[in-house]
N, CA, C and O atoms as CSV, one atom per row, in Angstrom:
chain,resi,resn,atom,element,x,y,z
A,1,UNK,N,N,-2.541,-9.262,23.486
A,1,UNK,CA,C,-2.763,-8.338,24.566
A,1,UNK,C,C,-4.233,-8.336,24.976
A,1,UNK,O,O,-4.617,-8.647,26.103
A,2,UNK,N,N,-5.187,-7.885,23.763
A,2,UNK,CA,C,-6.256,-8.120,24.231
A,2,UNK,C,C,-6.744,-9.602,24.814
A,2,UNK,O,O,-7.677,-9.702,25.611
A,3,UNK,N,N,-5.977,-10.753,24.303
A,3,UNK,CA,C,-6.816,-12.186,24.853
A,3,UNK,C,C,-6.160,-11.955,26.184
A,3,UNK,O,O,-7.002,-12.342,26.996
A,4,UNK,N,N,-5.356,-11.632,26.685
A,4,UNK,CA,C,-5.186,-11.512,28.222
A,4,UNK,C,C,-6.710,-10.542,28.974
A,4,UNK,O,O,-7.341,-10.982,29.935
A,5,UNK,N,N,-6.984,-9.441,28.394
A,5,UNK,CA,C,-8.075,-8.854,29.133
A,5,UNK,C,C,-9.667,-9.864,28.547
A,5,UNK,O,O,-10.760,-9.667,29.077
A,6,UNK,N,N,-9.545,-10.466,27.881
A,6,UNK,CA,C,-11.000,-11.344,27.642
A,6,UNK,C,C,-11.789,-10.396,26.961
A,6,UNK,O,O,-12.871,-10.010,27.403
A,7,UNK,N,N,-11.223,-9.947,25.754
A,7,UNK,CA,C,-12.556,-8.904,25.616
A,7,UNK,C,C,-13.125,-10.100,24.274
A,7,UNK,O,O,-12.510,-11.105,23.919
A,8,UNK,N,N,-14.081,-9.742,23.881
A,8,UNK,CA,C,-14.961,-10.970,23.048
A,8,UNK,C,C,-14.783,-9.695,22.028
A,8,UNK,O,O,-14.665,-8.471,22.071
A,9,UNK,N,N,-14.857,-11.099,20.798
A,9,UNK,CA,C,-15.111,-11.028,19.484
A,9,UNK,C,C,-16.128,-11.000,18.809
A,9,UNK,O,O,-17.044,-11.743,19.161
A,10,UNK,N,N,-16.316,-10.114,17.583
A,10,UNK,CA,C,-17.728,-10.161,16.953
A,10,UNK,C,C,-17.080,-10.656,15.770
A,10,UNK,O,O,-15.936,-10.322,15.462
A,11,UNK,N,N,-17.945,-11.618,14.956
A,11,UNK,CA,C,-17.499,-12.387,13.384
A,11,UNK,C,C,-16.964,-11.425,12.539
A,11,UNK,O,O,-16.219,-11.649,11.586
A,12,UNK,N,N,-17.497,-10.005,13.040
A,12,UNK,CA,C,-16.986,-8.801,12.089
A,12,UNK,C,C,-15.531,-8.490,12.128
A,12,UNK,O,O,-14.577,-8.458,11.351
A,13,UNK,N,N,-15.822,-8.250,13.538
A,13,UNK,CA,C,-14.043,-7.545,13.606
A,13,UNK,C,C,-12.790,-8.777,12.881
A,13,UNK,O,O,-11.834,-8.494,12.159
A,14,UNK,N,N,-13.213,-10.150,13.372
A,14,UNK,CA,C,-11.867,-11.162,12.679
A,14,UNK,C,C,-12.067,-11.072,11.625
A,14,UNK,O,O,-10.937,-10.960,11.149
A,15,UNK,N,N,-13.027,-11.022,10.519
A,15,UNK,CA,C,-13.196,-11.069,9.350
A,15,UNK,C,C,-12.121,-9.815,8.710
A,15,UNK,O,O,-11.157,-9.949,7.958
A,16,UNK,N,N,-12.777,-8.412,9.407
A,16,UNK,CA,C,-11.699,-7.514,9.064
A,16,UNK,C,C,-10.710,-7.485,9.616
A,16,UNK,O,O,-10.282,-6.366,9.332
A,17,UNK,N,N,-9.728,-8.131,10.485
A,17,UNK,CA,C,-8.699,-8.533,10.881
A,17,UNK,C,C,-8.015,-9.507,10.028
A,17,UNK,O,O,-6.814,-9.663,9.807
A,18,UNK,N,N,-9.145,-10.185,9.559
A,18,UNK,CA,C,-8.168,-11.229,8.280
A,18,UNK,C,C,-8.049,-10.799,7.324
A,18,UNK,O,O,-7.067,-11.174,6.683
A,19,UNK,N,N,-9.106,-9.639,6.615
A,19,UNK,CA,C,-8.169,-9.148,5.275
A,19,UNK,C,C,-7.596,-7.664,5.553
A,19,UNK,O,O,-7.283,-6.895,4.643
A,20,UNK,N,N,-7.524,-7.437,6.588
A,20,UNK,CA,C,-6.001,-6.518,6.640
A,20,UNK,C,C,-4.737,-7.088,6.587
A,20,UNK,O,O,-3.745,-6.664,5.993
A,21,UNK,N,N,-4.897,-8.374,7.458
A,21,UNK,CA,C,-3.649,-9.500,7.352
A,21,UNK,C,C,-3.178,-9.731,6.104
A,21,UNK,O,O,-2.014,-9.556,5.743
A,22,UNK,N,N,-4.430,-10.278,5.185
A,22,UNK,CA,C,-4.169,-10.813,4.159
A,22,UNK,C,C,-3.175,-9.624,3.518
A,22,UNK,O,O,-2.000,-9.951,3.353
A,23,UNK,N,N,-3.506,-8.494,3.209
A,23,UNK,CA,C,-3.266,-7.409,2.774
A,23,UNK,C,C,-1.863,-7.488,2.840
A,23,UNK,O,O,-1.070,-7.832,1.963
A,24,UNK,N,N,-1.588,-6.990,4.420
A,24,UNK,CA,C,-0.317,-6.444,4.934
A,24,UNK,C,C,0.474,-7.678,4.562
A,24,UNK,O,O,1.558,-7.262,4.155
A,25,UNK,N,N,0.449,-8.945,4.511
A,25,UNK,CA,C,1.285,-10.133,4.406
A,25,UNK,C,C,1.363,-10.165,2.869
A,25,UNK,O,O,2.553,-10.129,2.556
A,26,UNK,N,N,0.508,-10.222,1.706
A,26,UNK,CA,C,0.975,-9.805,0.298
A,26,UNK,C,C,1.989,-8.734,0.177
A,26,UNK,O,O,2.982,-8.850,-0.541
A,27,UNK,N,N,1.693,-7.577,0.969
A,27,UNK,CA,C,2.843,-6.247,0.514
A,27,UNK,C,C,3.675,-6.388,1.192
A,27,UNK,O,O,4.441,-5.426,1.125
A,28,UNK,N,N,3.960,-7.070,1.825
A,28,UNK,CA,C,5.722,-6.942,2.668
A,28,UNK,C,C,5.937,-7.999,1.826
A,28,UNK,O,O,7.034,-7.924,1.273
A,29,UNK,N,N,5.014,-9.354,1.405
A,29,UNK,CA,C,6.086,-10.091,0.426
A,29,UNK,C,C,6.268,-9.737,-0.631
A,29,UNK,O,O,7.207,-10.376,-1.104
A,30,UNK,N,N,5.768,-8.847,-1.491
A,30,UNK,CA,C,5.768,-8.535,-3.030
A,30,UNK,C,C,7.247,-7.205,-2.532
A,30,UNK,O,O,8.193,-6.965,-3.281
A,31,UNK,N,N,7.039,-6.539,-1.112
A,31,UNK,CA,C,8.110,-5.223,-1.490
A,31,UNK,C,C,9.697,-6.227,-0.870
A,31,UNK,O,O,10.837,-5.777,-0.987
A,32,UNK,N,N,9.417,-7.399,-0.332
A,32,UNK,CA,C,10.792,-7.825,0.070
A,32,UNK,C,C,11.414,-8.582,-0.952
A,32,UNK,O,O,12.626,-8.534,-1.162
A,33,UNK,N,N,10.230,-9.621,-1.906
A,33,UNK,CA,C,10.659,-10.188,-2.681
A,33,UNK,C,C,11.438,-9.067,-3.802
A,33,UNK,O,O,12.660,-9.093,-3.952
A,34,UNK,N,N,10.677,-8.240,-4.440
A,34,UNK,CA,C,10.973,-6.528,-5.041
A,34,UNK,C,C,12.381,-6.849,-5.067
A,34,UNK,O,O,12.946,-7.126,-6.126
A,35,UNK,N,N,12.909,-6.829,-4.075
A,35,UNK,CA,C,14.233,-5.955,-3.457
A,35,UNK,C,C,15.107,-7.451,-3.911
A,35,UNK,O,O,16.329,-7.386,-3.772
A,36,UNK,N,N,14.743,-8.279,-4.242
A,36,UNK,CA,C,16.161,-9.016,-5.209
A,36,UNK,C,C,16.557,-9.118,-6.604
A,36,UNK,O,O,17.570,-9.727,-6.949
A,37,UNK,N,N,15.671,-8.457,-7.510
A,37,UNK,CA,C,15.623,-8.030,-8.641
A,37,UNK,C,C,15.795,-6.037,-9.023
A,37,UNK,O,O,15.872,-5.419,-10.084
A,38,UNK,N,N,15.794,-5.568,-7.481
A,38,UNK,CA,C,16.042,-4.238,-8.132
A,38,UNK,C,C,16.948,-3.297,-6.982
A,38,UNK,O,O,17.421,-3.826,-5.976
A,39,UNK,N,N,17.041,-2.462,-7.157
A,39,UNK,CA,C,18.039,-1.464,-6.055
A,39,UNK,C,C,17.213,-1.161,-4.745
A,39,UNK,O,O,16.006,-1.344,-4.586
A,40,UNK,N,N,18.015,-0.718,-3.952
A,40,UNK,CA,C,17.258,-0.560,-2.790
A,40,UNK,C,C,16.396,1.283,-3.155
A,40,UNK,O,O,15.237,1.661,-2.981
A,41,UNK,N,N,17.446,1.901,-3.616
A,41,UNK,CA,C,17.442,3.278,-4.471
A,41,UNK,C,C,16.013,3.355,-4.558
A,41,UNK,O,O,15.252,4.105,-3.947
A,42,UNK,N,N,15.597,1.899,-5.954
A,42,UNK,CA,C,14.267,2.606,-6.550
A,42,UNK,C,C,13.256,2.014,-5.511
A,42,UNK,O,O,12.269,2.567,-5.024
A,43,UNK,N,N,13.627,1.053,-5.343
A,43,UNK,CA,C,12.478,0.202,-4.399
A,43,UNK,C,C,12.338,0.744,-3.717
A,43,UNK,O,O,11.286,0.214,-3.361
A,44,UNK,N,N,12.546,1.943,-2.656
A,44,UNK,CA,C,12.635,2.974,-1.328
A,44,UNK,C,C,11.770,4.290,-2.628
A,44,UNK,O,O,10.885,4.906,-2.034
A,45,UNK,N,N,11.850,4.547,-3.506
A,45,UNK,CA,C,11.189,5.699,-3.995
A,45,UNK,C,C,9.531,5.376,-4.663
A,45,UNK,O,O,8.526,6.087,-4.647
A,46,UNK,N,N,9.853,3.512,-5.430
A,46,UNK,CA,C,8.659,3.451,-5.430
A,46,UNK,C,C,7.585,2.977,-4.463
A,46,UNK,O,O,6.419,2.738,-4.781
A,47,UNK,N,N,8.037,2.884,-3.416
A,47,UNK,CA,C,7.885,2.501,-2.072
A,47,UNK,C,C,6.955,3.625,-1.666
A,47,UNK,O,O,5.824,3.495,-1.198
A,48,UNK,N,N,7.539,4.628,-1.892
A,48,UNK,CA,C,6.509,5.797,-1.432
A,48,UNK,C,C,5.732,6.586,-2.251
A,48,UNK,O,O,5.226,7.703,-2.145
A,49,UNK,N,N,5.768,5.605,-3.216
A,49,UNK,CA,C,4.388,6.156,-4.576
A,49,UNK,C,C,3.491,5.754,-3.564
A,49,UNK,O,O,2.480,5.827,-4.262
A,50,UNK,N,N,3.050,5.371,-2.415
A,50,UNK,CA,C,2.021,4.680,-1.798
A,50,UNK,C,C,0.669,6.012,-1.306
A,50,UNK,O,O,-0.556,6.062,-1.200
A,51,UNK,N,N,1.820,6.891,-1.132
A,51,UNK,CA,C,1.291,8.252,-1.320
A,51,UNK,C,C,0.075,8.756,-1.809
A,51,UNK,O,O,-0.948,9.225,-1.310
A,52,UNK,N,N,0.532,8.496,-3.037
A,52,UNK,CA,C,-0.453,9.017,-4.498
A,52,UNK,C,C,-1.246,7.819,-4.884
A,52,UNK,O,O,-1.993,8.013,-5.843
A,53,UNK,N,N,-1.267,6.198,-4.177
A,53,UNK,CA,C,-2.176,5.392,-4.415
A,53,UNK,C,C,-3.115,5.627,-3.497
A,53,UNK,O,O,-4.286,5.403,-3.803
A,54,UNK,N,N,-2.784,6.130,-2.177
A,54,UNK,CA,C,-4.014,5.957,-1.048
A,54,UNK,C,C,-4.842,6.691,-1.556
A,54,UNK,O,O,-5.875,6.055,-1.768
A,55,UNK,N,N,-4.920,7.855,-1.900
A,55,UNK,CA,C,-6.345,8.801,-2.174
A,55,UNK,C,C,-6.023,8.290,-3.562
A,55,UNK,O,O,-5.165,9.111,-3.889
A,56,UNK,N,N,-6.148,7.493,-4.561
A,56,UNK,CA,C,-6.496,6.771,-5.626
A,56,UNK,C,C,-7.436,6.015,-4.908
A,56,UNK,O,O,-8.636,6.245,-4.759
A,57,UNK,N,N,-6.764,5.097,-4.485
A,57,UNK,CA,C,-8.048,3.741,-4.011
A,57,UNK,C,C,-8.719,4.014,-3.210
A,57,UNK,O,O,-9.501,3.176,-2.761
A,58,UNK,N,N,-8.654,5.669,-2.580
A,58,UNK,CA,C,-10.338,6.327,-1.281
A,58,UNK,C,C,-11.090,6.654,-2.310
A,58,UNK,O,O,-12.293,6.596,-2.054
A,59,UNK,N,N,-10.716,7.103,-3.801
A,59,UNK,CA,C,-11.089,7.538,-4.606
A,59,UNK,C,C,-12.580,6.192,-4.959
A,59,UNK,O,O,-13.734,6.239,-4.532
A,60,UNK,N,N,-12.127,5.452,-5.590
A,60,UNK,CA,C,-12.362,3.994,-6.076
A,60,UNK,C,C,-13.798,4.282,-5.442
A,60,UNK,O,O,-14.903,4.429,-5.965
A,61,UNK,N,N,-13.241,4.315,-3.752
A,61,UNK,CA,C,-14.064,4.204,-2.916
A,61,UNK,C,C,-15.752,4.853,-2.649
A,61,UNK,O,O,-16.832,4.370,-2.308
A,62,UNK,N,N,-15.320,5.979,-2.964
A,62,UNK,CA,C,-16.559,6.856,-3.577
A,62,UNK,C,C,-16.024,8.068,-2.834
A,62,UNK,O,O,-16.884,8.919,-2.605
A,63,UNK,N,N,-14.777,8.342,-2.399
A,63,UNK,CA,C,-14.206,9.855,-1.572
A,63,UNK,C,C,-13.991,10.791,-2.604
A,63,UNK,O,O,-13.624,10.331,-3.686
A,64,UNK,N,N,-14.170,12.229,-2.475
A,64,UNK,CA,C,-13.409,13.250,-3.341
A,64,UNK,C,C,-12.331,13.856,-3.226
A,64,UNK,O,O,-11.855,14.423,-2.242
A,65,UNK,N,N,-12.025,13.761,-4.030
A,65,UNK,CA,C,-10.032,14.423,-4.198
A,65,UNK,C,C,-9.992,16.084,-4.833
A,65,UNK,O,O,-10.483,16.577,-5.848
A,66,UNK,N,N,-9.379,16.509,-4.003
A,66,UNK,CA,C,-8.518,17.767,-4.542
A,66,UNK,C,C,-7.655,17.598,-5.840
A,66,UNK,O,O,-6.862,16.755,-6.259
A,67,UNK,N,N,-8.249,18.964,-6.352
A,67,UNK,CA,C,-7.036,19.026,-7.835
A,67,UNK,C,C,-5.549,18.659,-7.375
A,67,UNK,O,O,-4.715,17.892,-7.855
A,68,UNK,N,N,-5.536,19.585,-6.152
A,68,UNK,CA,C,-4.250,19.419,-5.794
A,68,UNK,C,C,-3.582,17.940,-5.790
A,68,UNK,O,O,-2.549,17.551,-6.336
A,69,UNK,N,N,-4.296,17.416,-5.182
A,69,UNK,CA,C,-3.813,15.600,-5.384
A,69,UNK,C,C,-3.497,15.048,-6.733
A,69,UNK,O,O,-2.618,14.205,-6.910
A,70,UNK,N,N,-4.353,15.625,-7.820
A,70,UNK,CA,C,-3.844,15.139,-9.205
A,70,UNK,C,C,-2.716,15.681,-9.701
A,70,UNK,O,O,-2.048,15.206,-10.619
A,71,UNK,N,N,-2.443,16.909,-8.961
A,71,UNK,CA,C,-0.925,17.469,-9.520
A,71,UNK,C,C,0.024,16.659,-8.779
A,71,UNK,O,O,1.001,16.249,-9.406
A,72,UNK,N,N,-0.094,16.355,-7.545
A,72,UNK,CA,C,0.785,15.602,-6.998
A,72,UNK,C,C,1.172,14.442,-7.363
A,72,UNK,O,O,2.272,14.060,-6.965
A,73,UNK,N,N,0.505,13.729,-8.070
A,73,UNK,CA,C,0.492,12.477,-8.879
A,73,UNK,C,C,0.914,12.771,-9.892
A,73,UNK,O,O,1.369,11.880,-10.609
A,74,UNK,N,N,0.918,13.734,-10.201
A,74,UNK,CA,C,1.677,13.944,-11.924
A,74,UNK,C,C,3.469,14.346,-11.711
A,74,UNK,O,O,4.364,14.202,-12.543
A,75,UNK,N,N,3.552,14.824,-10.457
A,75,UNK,CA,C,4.602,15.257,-9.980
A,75,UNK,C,C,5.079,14.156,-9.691
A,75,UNK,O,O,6.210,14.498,-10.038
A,76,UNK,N,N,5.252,12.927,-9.296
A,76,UNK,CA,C,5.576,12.083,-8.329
A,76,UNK,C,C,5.564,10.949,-9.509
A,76,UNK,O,O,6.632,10.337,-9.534
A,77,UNK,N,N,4.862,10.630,-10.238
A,77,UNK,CA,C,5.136,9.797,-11.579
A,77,UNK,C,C,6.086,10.497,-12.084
A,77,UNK,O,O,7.158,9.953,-11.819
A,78,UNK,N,N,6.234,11.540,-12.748
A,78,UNK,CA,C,7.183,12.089,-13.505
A,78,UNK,C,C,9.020,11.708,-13.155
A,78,UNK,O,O,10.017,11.435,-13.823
A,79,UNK,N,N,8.643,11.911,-11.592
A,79,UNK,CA,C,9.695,11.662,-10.310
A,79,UNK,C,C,10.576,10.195,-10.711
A,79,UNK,O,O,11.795,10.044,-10.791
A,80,UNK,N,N,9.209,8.967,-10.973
A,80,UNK,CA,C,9.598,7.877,-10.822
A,80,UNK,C,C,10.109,7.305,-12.531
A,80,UNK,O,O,10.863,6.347,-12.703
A,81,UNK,N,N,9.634,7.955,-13.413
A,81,UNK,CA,C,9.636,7.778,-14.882
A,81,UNK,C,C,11.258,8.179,-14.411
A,81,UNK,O,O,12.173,7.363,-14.301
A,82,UNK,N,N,11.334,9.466,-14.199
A,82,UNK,CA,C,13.083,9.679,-14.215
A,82,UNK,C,C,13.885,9.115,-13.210
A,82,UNK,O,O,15.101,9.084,-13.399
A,83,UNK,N,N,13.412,8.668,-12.182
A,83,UNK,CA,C,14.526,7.827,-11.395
A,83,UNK,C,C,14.839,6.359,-11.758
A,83,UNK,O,O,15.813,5.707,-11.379
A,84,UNK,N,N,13.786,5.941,-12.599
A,84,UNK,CA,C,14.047,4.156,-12.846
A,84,UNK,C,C,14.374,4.315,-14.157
A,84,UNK,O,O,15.009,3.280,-14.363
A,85,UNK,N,N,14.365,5.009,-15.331
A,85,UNK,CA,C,14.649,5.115,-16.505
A,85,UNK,C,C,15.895,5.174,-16.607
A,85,UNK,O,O,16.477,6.162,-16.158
A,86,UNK,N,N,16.837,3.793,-17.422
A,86,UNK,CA,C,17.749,3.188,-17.885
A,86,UNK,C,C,17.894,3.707,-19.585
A,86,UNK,O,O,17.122,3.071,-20.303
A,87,UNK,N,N,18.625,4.598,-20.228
A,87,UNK,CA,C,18.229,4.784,-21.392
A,87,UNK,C,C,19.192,3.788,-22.020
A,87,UNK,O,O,20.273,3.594,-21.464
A,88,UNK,N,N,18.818,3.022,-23.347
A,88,UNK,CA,C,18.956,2.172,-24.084
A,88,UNK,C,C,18.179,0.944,-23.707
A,88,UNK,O,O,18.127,0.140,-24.637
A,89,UNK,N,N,17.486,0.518,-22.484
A,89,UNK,CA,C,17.647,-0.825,-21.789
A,89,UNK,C,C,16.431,-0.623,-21.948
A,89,UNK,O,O,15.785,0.424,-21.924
A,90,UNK,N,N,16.034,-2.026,-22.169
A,90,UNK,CA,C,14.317,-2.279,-22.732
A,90,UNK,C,C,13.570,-2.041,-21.483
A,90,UNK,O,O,13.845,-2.283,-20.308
A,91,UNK,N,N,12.179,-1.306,-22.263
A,91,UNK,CA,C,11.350,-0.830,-21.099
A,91,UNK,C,C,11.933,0.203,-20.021
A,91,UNK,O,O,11.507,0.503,-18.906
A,92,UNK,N,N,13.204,0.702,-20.831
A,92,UNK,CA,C,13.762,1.838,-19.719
A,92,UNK,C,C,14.060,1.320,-18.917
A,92,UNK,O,O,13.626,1.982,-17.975
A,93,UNK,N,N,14.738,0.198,-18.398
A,93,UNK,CA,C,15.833,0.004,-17.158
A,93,UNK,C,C,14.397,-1.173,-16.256
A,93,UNK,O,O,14.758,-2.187,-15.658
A,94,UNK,N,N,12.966,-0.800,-16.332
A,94,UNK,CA,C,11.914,-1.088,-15.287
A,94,UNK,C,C,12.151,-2.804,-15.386
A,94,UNK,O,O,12.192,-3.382,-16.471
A,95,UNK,N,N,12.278,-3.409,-14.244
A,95,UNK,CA,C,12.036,-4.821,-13.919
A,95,UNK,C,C,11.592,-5.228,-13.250
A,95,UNK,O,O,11.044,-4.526,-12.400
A,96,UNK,N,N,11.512,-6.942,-13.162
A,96,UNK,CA,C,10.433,-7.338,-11.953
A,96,UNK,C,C,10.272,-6.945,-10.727
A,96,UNK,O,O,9.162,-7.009,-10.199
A,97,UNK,N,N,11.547,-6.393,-9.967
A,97,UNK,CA,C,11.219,-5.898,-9.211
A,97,UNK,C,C,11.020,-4.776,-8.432
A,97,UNK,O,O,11.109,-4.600,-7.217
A,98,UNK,N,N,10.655,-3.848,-9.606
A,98,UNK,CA,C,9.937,-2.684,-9.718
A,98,UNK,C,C,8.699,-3.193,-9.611
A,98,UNK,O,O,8.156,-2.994,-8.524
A,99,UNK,N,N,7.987,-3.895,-10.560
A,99,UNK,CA,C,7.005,-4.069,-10.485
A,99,UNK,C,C,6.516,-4.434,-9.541
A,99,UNK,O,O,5.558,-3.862,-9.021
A,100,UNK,N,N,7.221,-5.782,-8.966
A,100,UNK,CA,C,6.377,-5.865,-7.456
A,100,UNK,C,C,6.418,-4.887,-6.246
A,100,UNK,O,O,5.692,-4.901,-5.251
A,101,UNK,N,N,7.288,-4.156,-6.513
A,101,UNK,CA,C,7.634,-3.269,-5.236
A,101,UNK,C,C,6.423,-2.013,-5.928
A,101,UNK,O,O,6.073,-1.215,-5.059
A,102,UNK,N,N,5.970,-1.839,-6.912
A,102,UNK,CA,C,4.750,-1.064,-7.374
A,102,UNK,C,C,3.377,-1.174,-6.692
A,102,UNK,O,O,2.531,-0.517,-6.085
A,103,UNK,N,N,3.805,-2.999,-7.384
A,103,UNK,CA,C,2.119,-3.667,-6.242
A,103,UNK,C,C,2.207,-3.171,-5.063
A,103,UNK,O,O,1.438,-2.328,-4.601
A,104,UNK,N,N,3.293,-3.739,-4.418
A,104,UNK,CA,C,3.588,-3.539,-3.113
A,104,UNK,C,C,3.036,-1.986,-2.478
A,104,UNK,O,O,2.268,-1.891,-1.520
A,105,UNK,N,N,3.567,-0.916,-3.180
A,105,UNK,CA,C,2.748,0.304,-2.965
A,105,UNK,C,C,0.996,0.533,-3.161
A,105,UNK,O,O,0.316,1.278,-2.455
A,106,UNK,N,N,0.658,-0.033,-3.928
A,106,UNK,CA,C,-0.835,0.264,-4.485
A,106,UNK,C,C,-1.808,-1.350,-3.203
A,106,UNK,O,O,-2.970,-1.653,-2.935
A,107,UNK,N,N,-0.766,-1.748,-2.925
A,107,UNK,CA,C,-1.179,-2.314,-1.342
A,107,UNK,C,C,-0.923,-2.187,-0.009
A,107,UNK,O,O,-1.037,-2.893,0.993
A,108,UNK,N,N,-0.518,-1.013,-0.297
A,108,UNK,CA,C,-0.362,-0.146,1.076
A,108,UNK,C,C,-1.801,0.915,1.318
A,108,UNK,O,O,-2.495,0.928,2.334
A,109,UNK,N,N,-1.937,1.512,0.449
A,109,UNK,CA,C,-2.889,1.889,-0.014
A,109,UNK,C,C,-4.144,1.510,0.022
A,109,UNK,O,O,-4.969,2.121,0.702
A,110,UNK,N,N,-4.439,0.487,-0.682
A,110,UNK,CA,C,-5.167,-0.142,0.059
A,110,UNK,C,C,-5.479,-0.684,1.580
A,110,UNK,O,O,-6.604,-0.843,2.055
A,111,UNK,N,N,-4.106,-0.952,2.290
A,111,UNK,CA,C,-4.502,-1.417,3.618
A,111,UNK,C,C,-4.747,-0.073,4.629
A,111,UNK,O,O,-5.455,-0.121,5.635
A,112,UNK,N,N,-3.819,1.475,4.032
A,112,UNK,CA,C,-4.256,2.399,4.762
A,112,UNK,C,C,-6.236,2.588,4.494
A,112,UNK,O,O,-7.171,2.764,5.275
A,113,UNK,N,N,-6.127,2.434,2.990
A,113,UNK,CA,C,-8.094,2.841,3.403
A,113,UNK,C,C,-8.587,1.825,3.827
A,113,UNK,O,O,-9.496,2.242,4.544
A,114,UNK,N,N,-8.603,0.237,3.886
A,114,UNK,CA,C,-8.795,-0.805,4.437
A,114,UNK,C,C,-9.260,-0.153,6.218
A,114,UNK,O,O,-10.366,-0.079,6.753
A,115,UNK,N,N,-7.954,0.206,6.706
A,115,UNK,CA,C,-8.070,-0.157,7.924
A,115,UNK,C,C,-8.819,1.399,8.153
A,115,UNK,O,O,-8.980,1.510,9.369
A,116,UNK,N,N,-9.214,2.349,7.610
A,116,UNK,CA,C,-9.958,3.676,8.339
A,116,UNK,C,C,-11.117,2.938,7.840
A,116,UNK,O,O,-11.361,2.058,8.666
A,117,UNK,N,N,-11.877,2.898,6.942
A,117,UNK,CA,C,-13.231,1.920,6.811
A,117,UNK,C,C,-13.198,1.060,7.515
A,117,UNK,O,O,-14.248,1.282,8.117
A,118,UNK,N,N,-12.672,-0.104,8.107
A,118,UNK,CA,C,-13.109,-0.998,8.887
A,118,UNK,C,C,-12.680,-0.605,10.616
A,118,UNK,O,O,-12.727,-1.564,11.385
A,119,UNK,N,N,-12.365,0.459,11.074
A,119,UNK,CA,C,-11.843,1.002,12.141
A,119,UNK,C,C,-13.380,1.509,12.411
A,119,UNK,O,O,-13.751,1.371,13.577
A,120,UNK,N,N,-14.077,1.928,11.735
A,120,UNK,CA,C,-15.068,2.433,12.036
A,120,UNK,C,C,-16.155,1.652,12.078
A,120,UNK,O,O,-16.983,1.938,12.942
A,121,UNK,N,N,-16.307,1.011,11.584
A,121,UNK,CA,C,-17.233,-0.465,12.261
A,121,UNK,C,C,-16.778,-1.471,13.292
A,121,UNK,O,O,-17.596,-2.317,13.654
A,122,UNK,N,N,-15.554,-1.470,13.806
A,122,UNK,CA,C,-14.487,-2.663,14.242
A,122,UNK,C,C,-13.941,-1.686,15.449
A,122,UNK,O,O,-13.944,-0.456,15.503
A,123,UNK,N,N,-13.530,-2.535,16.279
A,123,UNK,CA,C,-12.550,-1.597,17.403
A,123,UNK,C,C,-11.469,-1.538,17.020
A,123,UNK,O,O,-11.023,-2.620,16.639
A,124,UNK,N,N,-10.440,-0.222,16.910
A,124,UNK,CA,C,-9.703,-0.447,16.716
A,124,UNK,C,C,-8.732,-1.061,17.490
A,124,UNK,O,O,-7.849,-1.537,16.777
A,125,UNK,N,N,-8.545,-1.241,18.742
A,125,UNK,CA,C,-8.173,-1.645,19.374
A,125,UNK,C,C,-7.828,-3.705,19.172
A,125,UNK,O,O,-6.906,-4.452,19.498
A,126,UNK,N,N,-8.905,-3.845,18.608
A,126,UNK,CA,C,-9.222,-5.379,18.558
A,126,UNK,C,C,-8.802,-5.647,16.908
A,126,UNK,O,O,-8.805,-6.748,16.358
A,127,UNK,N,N,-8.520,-4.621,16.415
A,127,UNK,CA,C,-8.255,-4.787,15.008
A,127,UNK,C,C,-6.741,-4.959,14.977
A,127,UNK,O,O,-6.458,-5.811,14.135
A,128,UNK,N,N,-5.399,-4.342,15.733
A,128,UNK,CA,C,-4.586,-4.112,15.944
A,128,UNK,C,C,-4.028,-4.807,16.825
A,128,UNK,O,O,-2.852,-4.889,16.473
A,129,UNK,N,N,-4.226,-5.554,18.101
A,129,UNK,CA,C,-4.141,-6.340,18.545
A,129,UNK,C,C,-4.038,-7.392,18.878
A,129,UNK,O,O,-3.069,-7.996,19.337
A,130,UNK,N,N,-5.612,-7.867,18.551
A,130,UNK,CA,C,-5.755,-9.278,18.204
A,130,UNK,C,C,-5.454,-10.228,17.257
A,130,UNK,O,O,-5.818,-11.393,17.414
């Protein structure tokens, strides 16, 4: 859209255009691959642990968090301990593709703080677009 209006590029903005890409193209393959080793059930719940990773990794970042956010994370693990837990079955029922559909969340997360940090140096417009 934007190469139809000609607007020019700075080395910055593609740079952060390529590792949002990079980003977003790891987590749709880690949460699609996910989804042939596990239910749609858990993969849709740990799907939205992505939640409780974003202000983790703003955290990382040097942002401050509300208590409240750490209860929510304790709430929301607890959530996922009892929805994927298989009793007798090693490791509690958890398999590969839990796990990737995990990554898959904690790279969402990342691409939500990804893209507000680089939105603010970058157009967003040209970030989204181009």
């Amino acid at each position: 859209m934007l190469a139809l209006l000609k607007v020019p590029l700075r080395r910055r903005e593609v740079l952060d255009g390529l590792w949002l890409g990079l980003v977003l193209v790891t987590l749709f393959w880690l949460q699609t691959d996910g989804l042939r080793f596990t239910t749609t059930s858990k993969s849709g719940f740990i799907t939205g642990l992505y939640v409780i990773f974003t202000p983790m990794v703003a955290l990382l970042i040097g942002d401050r968090l509300r208590p409240s956010h750490g209860l929510g994370a304790l709430v929301a693990l607890t959530g996922l301990i009892l929805l994927v837990r298989e009793p007798g079955a090693a490791w509690g029922g958890w398999n590969r593709g839990d796990s990737e559909t995990l990554l898959a969340a904690v790279g969402c997360g990342f691409h939500i703080v990804m893209t507000s940090h680089f939105s603010r140096r970058s157009s967003g417009w040209v970030l989204a677009f181009r």
